[in-house]
C-alpha positions as MATLAB code, in Angstrom:
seq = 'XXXXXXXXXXXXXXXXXXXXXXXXXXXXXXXXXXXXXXXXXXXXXXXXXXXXXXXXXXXXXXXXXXXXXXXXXXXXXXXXXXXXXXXXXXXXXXXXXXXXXXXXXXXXXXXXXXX';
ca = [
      35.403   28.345   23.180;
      38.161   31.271   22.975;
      41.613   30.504   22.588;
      43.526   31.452   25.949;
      47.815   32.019   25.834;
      49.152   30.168   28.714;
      52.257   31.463   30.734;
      54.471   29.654   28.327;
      54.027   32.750   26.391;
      57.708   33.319   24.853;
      56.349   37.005   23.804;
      57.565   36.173   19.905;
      54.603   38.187   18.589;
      53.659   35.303   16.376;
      50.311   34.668   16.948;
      49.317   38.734   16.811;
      49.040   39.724   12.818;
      47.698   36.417   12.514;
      44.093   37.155   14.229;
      41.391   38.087   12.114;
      40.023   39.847   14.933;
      42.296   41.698   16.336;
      41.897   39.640   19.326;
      45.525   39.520   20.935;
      47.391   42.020   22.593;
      50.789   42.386   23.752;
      50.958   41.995   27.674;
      50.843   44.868   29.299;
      49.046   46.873   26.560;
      45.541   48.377   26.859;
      42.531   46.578   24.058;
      39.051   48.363   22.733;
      36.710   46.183   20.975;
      36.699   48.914   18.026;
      40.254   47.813   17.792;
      39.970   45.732   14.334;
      36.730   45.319   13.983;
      33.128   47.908   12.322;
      31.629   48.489   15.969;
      29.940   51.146   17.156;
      28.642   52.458   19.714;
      27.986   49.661   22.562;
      28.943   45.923   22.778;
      28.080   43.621   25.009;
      30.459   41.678   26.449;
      30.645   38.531   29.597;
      31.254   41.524   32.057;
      28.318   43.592   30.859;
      28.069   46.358   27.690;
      31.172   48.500   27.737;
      31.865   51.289   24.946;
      33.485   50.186   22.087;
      35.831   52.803   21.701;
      37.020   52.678   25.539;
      40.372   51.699   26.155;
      40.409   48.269   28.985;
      43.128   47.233   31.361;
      45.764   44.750   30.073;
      44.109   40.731   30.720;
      47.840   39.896   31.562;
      51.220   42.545   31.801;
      54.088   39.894   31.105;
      52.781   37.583   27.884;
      50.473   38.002   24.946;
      46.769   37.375   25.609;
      43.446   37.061   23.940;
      40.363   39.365   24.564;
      38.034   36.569   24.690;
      34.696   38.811   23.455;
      36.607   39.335   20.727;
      38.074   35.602   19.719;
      36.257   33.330   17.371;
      38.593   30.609   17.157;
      38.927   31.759   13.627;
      35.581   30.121   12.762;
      34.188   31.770    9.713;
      37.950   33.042    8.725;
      40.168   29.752    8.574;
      40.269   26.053    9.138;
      42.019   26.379   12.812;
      43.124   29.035   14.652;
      45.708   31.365   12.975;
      47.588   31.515   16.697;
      47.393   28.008   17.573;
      48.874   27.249   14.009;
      52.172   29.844   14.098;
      52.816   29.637   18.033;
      56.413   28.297   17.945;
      55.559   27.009   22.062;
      52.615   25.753   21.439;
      50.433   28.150   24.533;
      47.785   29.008   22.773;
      45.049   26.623   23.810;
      41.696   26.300   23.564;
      40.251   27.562   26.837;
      37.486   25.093   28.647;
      36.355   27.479   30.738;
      34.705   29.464   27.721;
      32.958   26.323   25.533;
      30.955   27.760   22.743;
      29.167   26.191   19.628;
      29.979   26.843   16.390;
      26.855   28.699   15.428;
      27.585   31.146   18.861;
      31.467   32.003   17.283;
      29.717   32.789   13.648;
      27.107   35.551   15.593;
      30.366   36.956   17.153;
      31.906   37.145   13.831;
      29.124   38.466   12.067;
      28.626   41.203   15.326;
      32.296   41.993   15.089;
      32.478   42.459   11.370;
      29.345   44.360   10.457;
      29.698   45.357    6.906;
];
């Protein structure tokens, strides 16, 4: 499952250089997927394929979130998530509305990360 920043958010910045994915954003701040990671071309994300260069709408405009086609929980990177581990609040949870295997957040990595 993706890790999701709940309201609680205290906006430290913590839990951003920490992603290996590039995965969290600063509310109010546009994402691509290119942002961090070798893509190219297309991706296909929960909402359908979108370009991977094409700037998306902030997920939230007051607190930090997480893209969550772009999270792997830090499988393949680290032990636990890097934001989990450094947030000083203790919002960023996993999210149970987005359970996924193991082997599913390796594939992302690997599609993320093609060297």
């Amino acid at each position: 499952m993706a890790i999701y920043i709940t309201d609680e958010c205290i906006n430290c910045g913590a839990c951003e250089p920490e992603c290996p994915n590039n995965a969290i954003y600063e509310g109010g701040f546009e994402w691509a997927m290119v942002d961090g990671t070798s893509l190219t071309g297309s991706y296909e994300t929960e909402s359908g394929p979108v370009d991977v260069n094409a700037k998306q709408k902030p997920i939230d405009d007051d607190v930090y979130y997480i893209v969550p086609d772009k999270c792997t929980e830090c499988v393949g990177f680290h032990e636990e998530p890097q934001c989990a581990a450094v947030c000083p609040v203790d919002c960023c949870l996993p999210d149970p509305d987005r359970e996924e295997t193991e082997e599913q957040l390796l594939e992302r990595k690997a599609n993320l990360h093609i060297i």
